[in-house]
C-alpha positions in Angstrom: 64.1 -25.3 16.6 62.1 -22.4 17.6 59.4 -21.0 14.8 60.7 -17.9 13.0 58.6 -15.6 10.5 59.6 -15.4 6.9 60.5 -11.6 7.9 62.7 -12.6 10.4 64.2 -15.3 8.3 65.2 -13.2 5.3 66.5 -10.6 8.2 68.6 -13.5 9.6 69.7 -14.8 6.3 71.5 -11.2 5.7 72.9 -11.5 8.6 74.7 -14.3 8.4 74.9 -13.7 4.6 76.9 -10.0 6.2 79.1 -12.3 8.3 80.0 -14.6 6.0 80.9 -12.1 3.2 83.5 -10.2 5.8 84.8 -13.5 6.9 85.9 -14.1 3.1 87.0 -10.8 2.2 89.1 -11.2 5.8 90.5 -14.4 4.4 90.8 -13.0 0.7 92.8 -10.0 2.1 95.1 -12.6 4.2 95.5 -15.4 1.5 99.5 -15.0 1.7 98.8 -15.8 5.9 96.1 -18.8 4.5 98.1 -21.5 6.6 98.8 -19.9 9.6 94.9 -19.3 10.5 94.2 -19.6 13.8 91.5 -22.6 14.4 89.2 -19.7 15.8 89.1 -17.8 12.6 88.2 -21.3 10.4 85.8 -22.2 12.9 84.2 -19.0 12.9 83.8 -19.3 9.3 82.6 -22.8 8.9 80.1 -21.8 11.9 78.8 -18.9 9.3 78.5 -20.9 6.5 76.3 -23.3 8.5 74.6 -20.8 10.0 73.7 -19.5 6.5 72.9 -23.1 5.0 70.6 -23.8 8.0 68.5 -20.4 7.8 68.3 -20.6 3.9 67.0 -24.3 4.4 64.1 -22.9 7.3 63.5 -19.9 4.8 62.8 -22.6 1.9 60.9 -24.9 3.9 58.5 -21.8 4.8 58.9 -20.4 1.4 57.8 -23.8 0.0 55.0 -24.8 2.7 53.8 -21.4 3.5 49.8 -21.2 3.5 50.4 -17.4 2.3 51.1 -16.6 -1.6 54.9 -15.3 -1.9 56.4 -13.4 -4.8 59.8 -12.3 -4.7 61.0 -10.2 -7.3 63.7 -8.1 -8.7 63.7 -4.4 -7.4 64.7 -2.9 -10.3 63.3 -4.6 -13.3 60.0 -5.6 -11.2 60.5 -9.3 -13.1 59.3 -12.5 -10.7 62.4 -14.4 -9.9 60.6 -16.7 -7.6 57.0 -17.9 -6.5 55.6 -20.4 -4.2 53.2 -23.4 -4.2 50.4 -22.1 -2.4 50.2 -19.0 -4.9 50.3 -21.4 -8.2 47.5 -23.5 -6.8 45.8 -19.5 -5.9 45.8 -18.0 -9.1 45.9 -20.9 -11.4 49.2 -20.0 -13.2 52.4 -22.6 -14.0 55.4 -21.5 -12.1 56.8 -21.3 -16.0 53.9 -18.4 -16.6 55.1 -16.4 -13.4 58.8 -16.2 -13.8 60.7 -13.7 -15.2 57.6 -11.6 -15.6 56.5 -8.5 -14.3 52.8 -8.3 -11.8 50.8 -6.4 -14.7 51.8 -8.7 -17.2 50.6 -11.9 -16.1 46.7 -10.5 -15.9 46.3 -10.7 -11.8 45.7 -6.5 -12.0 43.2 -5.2 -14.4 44.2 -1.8 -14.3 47.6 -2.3 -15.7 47.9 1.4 -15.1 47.5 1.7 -11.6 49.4 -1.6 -10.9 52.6 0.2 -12.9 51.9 2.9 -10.5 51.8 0.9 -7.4 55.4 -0.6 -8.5 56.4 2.8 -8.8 55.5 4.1 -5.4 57.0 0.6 -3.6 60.3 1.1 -5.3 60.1 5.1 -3.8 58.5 3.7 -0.4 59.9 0.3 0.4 56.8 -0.6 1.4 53.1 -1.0 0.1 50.0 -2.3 1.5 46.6 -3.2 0.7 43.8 -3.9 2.8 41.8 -6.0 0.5 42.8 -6.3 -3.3 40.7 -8.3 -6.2 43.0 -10.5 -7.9 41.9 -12.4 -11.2 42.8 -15.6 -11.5 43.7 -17.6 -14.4 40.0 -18.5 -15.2 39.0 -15.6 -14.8 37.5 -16.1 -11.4 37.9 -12.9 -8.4 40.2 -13.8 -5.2 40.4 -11.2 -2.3 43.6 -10.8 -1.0 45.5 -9.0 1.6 48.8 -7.7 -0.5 51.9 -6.6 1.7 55.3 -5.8 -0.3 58.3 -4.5 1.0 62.1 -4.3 0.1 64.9 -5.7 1.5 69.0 -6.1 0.1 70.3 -9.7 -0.7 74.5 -10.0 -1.5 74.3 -6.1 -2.2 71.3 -6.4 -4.3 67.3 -4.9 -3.5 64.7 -7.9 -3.9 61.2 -7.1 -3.4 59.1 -9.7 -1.6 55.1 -9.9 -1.9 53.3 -11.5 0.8 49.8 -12.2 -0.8 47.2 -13.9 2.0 43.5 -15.0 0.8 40.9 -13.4 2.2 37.5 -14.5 0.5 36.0 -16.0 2.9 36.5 -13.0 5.6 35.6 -11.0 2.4 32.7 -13.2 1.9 31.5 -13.7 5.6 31.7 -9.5 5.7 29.8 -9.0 2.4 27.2 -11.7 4.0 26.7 -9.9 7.3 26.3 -6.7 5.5 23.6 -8.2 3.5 21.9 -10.0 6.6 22.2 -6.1 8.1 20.8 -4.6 4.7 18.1 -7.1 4.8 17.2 -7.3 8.4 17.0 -3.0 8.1 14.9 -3.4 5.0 12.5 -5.7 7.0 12.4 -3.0 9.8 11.1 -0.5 7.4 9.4 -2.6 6.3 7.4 -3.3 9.5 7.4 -0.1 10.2 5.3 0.7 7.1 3.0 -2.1 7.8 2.4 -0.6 11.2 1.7 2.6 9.8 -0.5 1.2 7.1 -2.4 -0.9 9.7 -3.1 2.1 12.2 -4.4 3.7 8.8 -6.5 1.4 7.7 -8.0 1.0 11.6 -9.1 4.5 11.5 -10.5 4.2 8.1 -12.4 1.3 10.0 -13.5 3.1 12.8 -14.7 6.8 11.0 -16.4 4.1 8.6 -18.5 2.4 11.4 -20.0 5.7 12.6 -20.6 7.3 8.7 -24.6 7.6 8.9 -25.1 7.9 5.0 -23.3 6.2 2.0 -21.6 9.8 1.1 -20.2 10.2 4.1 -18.3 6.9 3.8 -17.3 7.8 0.0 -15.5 10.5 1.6 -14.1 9.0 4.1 -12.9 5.9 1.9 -11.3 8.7 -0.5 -9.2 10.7 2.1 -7.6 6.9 3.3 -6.7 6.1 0.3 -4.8 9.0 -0.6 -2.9 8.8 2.7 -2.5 4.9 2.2 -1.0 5.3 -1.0 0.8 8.3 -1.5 1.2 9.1 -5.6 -1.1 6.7 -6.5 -4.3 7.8 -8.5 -7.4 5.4 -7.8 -10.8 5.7 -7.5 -14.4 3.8 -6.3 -16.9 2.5 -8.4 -20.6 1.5 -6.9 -22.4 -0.6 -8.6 -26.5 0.3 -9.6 -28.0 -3.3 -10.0 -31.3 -1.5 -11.3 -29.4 0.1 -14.2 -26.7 -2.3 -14.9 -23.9 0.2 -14.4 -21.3 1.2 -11.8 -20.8 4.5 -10.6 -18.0 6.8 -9.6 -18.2 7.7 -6.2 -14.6 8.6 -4.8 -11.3 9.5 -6.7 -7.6 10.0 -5.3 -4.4 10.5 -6.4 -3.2 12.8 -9.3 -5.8 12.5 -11.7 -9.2 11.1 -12.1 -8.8 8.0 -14.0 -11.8 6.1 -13.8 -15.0 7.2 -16.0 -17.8 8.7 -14.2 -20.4 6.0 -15.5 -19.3 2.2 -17.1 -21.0 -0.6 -17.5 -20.2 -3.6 -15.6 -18.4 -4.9 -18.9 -16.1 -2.6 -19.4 -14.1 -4.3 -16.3 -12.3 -7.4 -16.5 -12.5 -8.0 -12.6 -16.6 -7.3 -12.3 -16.6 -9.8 -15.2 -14.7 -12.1 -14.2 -15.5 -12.0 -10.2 -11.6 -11.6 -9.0 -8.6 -9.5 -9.0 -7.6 -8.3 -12.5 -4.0 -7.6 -12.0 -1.4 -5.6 -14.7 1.9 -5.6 -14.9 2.4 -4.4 -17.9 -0.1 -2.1 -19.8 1.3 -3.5 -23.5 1.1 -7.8 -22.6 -2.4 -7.7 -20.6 -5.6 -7.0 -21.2 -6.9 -3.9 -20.4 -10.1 -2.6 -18.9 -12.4 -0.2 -21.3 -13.5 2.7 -17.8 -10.6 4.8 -18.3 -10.6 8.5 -19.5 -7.5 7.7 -21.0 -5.3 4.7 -21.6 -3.8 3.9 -18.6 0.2 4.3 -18.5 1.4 2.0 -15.7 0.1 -1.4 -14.4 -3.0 -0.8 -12.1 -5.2 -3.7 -9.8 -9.2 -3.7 -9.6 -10.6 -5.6 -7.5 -14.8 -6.1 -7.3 -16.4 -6.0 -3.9 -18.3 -8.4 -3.2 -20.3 -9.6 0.4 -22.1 -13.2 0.3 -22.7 -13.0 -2.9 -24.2 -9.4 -3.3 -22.2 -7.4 -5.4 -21.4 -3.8 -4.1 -19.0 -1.9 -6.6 -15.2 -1.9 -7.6 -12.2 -1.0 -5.9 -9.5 0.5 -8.3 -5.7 1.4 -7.5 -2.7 2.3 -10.1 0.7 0.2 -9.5 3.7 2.1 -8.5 6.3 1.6 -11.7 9.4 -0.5 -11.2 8.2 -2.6 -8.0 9.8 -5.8 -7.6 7.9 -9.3 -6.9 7.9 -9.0 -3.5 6.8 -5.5 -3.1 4.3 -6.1 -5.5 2.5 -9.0 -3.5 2.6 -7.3 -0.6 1.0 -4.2 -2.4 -1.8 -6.4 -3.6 -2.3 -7.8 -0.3 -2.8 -4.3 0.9 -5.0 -3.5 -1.5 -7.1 -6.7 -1.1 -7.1 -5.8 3.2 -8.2 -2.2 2.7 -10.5 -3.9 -0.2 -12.0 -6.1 2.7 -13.1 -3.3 5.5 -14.0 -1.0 2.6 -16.9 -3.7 1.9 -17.7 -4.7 5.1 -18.3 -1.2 5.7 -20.2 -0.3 2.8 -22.5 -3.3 3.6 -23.1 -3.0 7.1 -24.2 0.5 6.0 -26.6 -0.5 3.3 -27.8 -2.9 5.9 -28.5 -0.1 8.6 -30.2 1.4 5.8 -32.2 -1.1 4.8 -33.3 -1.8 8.5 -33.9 2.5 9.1 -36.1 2.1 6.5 -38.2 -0.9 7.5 -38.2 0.8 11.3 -39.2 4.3 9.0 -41.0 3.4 6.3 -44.6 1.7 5.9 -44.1 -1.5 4.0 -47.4 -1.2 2.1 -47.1 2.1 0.4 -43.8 3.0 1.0 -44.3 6.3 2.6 -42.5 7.2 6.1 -44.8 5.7 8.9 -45.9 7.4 12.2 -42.7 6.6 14.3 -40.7 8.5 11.4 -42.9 11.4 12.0 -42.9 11.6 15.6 -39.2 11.7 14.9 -39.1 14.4 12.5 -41.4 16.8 12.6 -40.2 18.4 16.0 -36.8 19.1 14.2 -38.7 20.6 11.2 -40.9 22.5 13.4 -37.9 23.9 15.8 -36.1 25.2 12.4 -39.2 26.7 11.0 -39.2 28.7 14.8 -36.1 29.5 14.4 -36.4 30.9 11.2 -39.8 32.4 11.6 -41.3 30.3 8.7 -44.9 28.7 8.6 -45.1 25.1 8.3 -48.6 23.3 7.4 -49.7 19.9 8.5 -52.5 18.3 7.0 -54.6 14.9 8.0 -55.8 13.3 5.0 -58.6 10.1 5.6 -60.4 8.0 2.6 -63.8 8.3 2.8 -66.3 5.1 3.0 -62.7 3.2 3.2 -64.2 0.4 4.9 -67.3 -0.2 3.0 -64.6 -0.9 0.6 -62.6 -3.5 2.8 -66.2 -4.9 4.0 -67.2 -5.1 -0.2 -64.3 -6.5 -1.6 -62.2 -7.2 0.5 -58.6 -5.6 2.2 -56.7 -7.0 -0.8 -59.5 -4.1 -2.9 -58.4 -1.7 0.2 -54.5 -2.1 0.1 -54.6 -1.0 -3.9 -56.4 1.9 -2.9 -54.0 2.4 0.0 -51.3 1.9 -2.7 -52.2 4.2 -5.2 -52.6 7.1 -2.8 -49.0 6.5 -1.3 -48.0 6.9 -4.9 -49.8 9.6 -5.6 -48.5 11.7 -2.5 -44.9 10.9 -3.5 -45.5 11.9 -6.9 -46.8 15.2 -5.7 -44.9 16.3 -2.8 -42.0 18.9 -2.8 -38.3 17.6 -1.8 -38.6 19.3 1.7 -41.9 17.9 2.2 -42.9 15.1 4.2 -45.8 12.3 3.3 -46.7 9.7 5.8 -48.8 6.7 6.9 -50.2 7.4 9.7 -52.6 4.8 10.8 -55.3 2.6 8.6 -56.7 5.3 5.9 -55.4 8.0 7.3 -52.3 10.2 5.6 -50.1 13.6 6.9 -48.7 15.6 5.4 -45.9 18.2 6.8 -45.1 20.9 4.2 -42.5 23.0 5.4 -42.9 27.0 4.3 -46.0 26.8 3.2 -48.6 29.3 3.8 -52.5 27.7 4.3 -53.7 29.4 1.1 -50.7 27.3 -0.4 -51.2 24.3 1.2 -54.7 24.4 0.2 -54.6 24.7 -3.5 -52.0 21.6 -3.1 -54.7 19.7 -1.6 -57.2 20.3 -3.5 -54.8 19.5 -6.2 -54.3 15.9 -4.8 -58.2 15.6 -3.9 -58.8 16.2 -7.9 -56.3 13.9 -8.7 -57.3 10.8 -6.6 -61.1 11.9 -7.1 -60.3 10.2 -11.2 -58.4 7.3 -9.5 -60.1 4.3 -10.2 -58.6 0.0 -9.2 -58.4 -2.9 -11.0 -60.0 -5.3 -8.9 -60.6 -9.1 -10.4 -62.8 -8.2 -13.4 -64.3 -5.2 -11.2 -63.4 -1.8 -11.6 -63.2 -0.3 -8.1 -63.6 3.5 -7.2 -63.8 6.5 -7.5 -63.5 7.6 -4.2 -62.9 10.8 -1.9 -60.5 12.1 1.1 -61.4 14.6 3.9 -58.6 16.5 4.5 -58.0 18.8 7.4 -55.2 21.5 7.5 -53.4 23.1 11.0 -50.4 25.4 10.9 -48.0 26.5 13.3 -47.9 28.9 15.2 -51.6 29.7 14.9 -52.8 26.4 15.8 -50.2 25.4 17.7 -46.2 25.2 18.3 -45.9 21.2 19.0 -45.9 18.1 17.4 -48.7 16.5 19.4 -50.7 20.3 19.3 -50.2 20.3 15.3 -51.6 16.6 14.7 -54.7 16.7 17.3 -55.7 20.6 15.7 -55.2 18.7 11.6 -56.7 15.5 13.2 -60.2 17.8 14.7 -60.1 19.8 11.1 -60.5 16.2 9.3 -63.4 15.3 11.3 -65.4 18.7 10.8 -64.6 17.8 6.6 -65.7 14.3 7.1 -68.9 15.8 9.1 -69.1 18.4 6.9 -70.5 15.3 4.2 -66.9 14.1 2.9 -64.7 14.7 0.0 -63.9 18.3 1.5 -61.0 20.6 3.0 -61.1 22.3 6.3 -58.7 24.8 8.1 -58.8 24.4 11.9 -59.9 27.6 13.9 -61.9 27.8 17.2 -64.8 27.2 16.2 -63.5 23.1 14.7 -61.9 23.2 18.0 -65.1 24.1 19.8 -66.8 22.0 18.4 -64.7 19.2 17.4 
């Protein structure tokens, strides 16, 4: 027997169910004639009425076997008159809780409304069809369905017929691969943001590695972090071991947060040497070195390079992240955390190394490479702007009858105490320097030689009272010759300046000592 649908069927079965009814009204109309039938005519009609049984059995079998839910109902009433296994075991209702009621009444629909409506429009249509329809079953529990209904006449009468197939697993598989897509486009942006954040933070690297002062890398650090992240106020702290306090260096973002000046216990993260992480502003403990109480969750996290602490790294925290985003924003904060204090480092490192290649250990002056260096710049600028600059030689008098007395450790305090005095009696844009053994120079930019005099003599007076603890001795007082050059009268280079202050120092010592002279021709002659 070849497969038929259940369409086809129920077409078939009013077919035949046609046929047969003419047959009998045929016979009805002929009772009188009943005997005199011709065989054709009886075996028509017992042909029909097997036909019939034999359809109606193949419809039941399907009806009964059918791995598709099927409702059939009465057209005009909408009550169910009939309901198969499959949908029972579906939805979790007895067949006792299905029949003779109507669709909205058993609970499948939850708009009772709109399934009223549907009935409506099927009875007007013949015909209704839903893609995918959420069905509630007995317990409660959601089953997608595809829902087909259509109307067809049975023995004169219209019987709608509901073809209900499950679909939650294609639902589910669909609602799955939209997720994976959702996801899987999420993670694209989400690379894509981590590229962009990593070509960021490599320039911040590479404008870092060629910043030649501390400043310039403050400013530096504040412009990347405002571009790194965008609406979020933050700021850098550095940290002054001499006066126990950090410092406010760079600020970004909406509003300064951070207070200008804080001790290193006012932060939870200094104190505690590690991130200091809230969530929430009203459950976690909360740093004193705000201007004002902060309003959302924040991170700081202390810089620190073998050991050596360098200052604090501060960032507010976006409101309403999620877990996820929120460990991947602290692990940006901890990478740009990372070249921020590798950078600040290596800088106080170049620093520390200019100043050892700059700077005479002993007194702590600038030494004579740092003013080979320098004083052609200052001297091209004081061309250019047709300003005088003085350079004066300064030499300790009898300075090795000292180191031949008492020794060099008697010398260095000498040596000392001058380099302090120079520094504490110098001008900003003035220069002091080492410049070999006993001797000092002095550059003083726009200075006139009456000037520079009176600040010599000045500094002759002063270290003429200075007197040295040596031992149980009391070592000094003792003198400088001093000789004075300036430019362009005695000369327009570097090398011309220092051998015209260098003769005037002679002609002072020569001159018996403890004495100033300005060079002219006649040191020159006879120097």
């Amino acid at each position: 027997m070849s497969k038929k649908t259940r369409t086809e069927l129920n077409a078939e079965n009013a077919e035949l169910r046609a046929q047969l009814s003419k047959v009998n009204a045929l016979l009805s109309q002929r009772a009188p004639q009943r005997d005199m039938l011709s065989e054709d005519n009886q075996a028509e009609r017992k042909r029909a009425e097997e036909s019939l049984r034999e359809s109606e059995t193949r419809y039941r079998r399907l009806f009964e076997t059918a791995k598709d839910g099927i409702l059939l109902l009465d057209a005009d009433t909408g009550q169910i008159t009939s309901v198969n296994p499959f949908l029972i075991e579906l939805l979790g209702y007895s067949r006792e809780e299905f029949l003779g009621k109507r669709l909205w009444e058993i609970g499948l629909f939850k708009d009772t409304a709109a399934s009223q409506s549907a009935f409506r429009e099927l009875q007007q249509k013949h015909y209704i069809r839903y893609e995918e329809l959420p069905l509630e079953t007995r317990h409660g529990a959601r089953v997608e369905v595809e829902f087909v209904s259509n109307i067809y006449r049975v023995n004169g009468s219209n019987v709608i017929q509901c073809n209900i197939r499950d679909i939650s697993e294609r639902v589910q598989a669909r609602d799955q691969l939209r997720r994976a897509n959702e996801d899987l486009s999420a993670l694209v942006v989400e690379l894509q943001k981590h590229d962009h954040d990593m070509r960021l933070i490599n320039r911040m690297h590479d404008l870092l590695q060629i910043c030649k002062t501390q400043a310039e890398a403050y400013q530096v650090i504040a412009l990347a972090a405002g571009e790194l992240f965008v609406g979020q106020s933050g700021g850098l702290a550095i940290w002054h071991a001499s006066g126990h306090y950090l410092e406010t260096v760079a600020r970004w973002g909406r509003e300064p947060l951070l207070e200008s000046i804080f001790p290193l216990d006012d932060c939870w993260a200094m104190r505690r040497g590690q991130m200091h992480e809230v969530v929430d502003v009203h459950a976690n403990v909360i740093c004193r070195h705000f201007v004002r109480p902060p309003e959302s969750g924040y991170l700081c996290l202390p810089l620190v390079v073998q050991g050596e602490t360098l200052g604090l790294f501060y960032l507010e925290t976006p409101i309403g992240m999620s877990d996820a985003r929120m460990t991947r924003h602290g692990q940006l904060v901890v990478t740009v955390g990372e070249g921020i204090k590798l950078a600040l480092s290596n800088l106080k490192l170049r620093e520390r190394m200019h100043e050892q290649a700059n700077q005479d250990h002993l007194t702590g002056l600038f030494n004579r490479r740092y003013l080979y260096d320098t004083l052609p710049r200052e001297l091209h600028r004081a061309l250019r702007h047709n300003t005088p600059v003085s350079v004066a030689m300064l030499d300790i008098d009898h300075f090795k009858q000292v180191n031949d007395t008492f020794g060099h450790d008697a010398g260095d305090r000498f040596l000392v105490e001058l380099g302090r005095m120079l520094n504490a009696n110098v001008r900003k844009s003035d220069l002091a320097c080492r410049y070999g053994g006993e001797e000092f120079v002095l550059v003083l930019p726009d200075s006139s030689i009456e000037d520079s005099r009176r600040h010599l003599e000045q500094i002759c007076n002063h270290f003429r009272e200075l007197q040295v603890q040596h031992g149980e001795d009391l070592l000094g007082p003792l003198t400088l010759s001093v000789g004075i050059a300036q430019t362009p009268e005695h000369g327009v280079t570097a090398d011309e300046l220092l051998r015209a202050a260098d003769e005037a120092m002679y002609a002072a010592k020569q001159s018996g000592r403890d004495g100033i002279v300005v060079f002219n021709d006649h040191v020159h002659r006879t120097g």
